[in-house]
Each structure stands twice: as structure tokens, then as C-alpha cells.
PyMOL commands that place a pseudoatom at each C-alpha (Angstrom):
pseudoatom trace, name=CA, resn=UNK, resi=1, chain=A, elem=C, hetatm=0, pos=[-24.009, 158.112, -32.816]
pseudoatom trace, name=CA, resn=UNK, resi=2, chain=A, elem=C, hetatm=0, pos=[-21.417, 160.260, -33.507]
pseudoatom trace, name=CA, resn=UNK, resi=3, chain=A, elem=C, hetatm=0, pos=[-19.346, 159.397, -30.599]
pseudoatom trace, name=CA, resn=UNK, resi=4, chain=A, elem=C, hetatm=0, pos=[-19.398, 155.745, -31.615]
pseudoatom trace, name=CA, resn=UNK, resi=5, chain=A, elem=C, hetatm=0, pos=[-18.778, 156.526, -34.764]
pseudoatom trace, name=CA, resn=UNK, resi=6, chain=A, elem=C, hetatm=0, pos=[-15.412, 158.801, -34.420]
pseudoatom trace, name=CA, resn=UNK, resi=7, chain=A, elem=C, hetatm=0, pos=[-14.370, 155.515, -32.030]
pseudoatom trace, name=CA, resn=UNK, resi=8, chain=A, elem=C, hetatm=0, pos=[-15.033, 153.166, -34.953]
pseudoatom trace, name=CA, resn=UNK, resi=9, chain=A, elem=C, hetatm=0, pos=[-17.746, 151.247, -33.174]
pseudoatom trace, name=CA, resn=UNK, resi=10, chain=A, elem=C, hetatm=0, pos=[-15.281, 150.218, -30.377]
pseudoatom trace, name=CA, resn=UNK, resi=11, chain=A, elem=C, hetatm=0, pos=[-17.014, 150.263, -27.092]
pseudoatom trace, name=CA, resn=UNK, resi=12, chain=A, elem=C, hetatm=0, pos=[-20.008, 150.769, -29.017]
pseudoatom trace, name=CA, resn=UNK, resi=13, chain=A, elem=C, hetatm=0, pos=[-21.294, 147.200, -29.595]
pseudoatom trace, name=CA, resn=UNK, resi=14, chain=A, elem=C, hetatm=0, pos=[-24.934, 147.426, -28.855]
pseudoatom trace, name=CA, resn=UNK, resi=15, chain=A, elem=C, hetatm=0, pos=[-25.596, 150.576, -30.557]
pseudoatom trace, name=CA, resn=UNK, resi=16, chain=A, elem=C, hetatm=0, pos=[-23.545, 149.200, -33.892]
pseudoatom trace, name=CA, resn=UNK, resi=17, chain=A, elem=C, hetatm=0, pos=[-25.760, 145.784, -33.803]
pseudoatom trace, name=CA, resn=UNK, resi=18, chain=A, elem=C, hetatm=0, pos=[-29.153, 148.066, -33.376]
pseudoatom trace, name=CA, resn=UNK, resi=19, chain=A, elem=C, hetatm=0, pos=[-27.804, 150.068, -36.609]
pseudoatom trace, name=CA, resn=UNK, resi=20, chain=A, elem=C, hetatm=0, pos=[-26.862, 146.625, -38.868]
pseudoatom trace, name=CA, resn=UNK, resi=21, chain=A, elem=C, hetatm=0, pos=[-30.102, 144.994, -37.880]
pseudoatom trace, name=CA, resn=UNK, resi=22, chain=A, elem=C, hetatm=0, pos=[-31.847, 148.007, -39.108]
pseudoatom trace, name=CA, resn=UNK, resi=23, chain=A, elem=C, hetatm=0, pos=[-34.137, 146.860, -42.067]
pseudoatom trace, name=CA, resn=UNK, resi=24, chain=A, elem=C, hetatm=0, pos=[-33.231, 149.764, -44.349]
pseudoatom trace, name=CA, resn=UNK, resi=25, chain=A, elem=C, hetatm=0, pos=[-29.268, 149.599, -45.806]
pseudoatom trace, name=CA, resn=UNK, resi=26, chain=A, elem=C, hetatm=0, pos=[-28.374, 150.925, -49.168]
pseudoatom trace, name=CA, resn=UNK, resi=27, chain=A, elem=C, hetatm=0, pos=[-26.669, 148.394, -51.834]
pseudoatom trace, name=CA, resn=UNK, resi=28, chain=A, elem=C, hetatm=0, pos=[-28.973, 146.016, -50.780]
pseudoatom trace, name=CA, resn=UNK, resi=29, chain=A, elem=C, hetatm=0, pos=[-31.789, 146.143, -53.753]
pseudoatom trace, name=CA, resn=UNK, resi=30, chain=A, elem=C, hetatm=0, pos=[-34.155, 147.877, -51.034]
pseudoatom trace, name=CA, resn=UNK, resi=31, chain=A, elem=C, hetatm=0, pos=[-36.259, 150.076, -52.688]
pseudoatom trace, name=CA, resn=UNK, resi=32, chain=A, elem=C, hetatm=0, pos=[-36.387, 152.474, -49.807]
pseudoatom trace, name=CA, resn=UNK, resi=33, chain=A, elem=C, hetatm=0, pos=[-32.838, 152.370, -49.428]
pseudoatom trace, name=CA, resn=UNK, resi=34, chain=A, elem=C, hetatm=0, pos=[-32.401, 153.310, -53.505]
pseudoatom trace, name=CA, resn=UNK, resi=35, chain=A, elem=C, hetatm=0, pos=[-35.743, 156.151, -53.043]
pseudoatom trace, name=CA, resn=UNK, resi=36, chain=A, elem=C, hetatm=0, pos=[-33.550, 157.973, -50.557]
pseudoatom trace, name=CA, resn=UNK, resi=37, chain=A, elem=C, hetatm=0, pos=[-30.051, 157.797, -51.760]
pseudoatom trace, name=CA, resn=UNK, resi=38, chain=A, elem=C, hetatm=0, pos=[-31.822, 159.117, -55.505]
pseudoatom trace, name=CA, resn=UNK, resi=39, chain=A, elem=C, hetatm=0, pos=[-33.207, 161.731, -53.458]
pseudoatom trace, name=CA, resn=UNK, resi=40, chain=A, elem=C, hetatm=0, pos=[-29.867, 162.661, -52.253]
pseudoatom trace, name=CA, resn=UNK, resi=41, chain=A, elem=C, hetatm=0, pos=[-28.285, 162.317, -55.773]
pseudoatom trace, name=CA, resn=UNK, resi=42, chain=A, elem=C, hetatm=0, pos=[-30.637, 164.933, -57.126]
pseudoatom trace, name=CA, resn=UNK, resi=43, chain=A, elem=C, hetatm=0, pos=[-29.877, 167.409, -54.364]
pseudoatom trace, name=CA, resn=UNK, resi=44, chain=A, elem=C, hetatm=0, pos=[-26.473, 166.903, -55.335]
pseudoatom trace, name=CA, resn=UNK, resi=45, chain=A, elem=C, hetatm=0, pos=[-26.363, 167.155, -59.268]
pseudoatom trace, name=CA, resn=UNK, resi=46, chain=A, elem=C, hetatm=0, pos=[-28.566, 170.096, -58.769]
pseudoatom trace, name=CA, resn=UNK, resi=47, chain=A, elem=C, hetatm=0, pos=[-26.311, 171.710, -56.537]
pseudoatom trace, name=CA, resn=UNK, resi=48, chain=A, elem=C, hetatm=0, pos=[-23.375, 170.968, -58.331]
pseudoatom trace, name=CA, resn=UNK, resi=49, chain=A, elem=C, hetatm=0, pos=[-24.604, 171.889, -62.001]
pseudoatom trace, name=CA, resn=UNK, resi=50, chain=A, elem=C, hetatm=0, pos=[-24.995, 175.200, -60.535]
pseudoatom trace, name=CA, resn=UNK, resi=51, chain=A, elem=C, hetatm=0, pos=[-21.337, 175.931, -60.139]
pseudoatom trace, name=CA, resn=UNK, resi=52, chain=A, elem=C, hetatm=0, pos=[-18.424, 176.411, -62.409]
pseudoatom trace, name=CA, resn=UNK, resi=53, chain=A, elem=C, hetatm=0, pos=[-15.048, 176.934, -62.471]
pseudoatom trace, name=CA, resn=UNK, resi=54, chain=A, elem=C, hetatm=0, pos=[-12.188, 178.722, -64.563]
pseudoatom trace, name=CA, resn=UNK, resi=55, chain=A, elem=C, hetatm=0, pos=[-12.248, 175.411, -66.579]
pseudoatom trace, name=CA, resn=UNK, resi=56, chain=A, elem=C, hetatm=0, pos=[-16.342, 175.623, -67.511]
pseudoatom trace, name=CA, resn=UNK, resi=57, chain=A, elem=C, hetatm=0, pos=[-19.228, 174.425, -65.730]
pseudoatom trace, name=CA, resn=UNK, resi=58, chain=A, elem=C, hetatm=0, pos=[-19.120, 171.988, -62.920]
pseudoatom trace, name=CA, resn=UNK, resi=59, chain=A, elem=C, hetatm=0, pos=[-20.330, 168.192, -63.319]
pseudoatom trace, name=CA, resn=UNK, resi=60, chain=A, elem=C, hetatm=0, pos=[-21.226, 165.767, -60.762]
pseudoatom trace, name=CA, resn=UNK, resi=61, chain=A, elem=C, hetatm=0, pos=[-19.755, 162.329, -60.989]
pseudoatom trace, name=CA, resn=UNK, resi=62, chain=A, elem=C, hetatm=0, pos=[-20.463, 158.886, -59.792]
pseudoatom trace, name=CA, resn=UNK, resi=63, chain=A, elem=C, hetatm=0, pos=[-17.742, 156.343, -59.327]
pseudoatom trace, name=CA, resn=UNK, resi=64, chain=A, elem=C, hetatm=0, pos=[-17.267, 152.577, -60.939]
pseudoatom trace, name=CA, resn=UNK, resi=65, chain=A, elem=C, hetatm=0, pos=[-17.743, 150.030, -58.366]
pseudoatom trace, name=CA, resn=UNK, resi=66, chain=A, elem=C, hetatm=0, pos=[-14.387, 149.327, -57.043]
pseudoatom trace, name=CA, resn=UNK, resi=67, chain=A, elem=C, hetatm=0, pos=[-13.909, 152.386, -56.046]
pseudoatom trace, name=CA, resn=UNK, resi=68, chain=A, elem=C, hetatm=0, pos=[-15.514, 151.702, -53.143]
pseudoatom trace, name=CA, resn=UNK, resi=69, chain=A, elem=C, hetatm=0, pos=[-12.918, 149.349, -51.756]
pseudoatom trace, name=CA, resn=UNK, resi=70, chain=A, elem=C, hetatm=0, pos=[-10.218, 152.467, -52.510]
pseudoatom trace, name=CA, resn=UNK, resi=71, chain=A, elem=C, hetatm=0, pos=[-12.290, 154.983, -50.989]
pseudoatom trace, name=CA, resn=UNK, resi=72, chain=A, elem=C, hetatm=0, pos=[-13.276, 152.272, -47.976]
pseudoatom trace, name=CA, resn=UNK, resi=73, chain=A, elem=C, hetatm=0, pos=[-9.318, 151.888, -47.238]
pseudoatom trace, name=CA, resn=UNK, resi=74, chain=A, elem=C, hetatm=0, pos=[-9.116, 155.676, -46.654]
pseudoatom trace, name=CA, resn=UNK, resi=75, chain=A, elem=C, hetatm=0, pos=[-12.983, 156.264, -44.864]
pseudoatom trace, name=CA, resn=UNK, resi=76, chain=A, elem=C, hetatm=0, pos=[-13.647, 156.814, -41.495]
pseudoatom trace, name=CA, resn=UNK, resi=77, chain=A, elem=C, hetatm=0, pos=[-16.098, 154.930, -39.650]
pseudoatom trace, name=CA, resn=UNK, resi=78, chain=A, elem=C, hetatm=0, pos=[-19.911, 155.826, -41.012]
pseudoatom trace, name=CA, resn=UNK, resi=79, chain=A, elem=C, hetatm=0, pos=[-23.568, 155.802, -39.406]
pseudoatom trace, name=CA, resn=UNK, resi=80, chain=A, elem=C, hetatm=0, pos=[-24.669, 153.001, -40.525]
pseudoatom trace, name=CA, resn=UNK, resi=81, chain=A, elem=C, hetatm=0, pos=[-22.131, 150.604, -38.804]
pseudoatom trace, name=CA, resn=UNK, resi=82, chain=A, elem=C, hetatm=0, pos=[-19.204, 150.387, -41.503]
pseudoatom trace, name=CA, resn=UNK, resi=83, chain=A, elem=C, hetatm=0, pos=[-15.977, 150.492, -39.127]
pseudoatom trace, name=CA, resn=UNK, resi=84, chain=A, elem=C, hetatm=0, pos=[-12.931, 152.205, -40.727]
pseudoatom trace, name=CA, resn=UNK, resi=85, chain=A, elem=C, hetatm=0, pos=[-10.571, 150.976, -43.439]
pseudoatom trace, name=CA, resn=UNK, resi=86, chain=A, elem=C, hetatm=0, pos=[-13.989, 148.100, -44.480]
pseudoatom trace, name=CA, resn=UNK, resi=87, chain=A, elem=C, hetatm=0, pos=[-15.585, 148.580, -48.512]
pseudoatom trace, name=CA, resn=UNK, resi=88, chain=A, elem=C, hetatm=0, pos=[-17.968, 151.756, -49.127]
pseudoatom trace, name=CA, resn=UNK, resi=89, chain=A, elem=C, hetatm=0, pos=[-21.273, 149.969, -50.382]
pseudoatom trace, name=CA, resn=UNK, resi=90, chain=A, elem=C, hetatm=0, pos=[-21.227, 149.636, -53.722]
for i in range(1, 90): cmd.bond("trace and resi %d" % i, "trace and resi %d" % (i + 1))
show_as sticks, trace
zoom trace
């Protein structure tokens, strides 16, 4: 996985149409999908509320949905079959 994924998918065909035709793919109203990724975002606000900084306690943020075509511009290639430069899910 991770060598397919640090070549953006290229050569890497079959394992990149196993991972898209996987039934599980978050920011598409899967409720599995959303279960794990709020799992994640507790872990994460948790962890993050704990810190702080000369400037007062630390706060975890979410973006607005285009950011995720910014942020997608600038991304490497991910796990779950996105190739570089294409839209983070929204």
C-alpha cells in the first residue's frame, strides 16, 4: 500500500481498483464510513484540547468544504485511492 501510494497509484492499477471498489469510503453518507472518521475526530479533539500554547489553550478545527480542493492541490496520494493533486473528500 504504501509503495503504491508514494508512486501515486502508477503501476499500481489493480491494487488502486481493489481499494475504490471497497464498499466503505468516507463522504459518501455511509454510516460506517462517518462511525469511524467520528471516532477519529474524538481522538483528535481530545488530544488536542490537552495542549496549549503561549497564546492559551489549544483548539481543534475543522475546515469549510472547499478546502478540500486547496488542500487536494497540495496532498500526496492517500490509501484509499485518491492520486495526488485530485479533491480531499469533503
Amino acid at each position: 500500500m504504501y509503495e503504491a501510494v508514494m508512486a501515486n497509484w502508477e503501476g499500481y492499477e489493480d491494487l488502486l481498483r481493489q481499494v475504490l471498489d471497497l464498499p466503505q469510503h468516507y463522504g459518501n453518507n455511509d454510516g460506517y464510513a462517518d462511525a469511524v472518521i467520528k471516532w477519529c475526530m474524538d481522538i483528535y479533539t481530545a488530544a488536542v484540547c490537552r495542549g496549549s500554547s503561549v497564546r492559551g489553550r489549544c483548539r481543534p478545527g475543522l475546515f469549510k468544504t472547499s478546502s478540500n480542493v486547496f488542500a487536494g492541490e497540495r496532498a500526496w496520494a492517500t490509501p484509499d485511492g485518491r492520486k495526488a493533486g485530485e479533491s480531499l473528500s469533503d
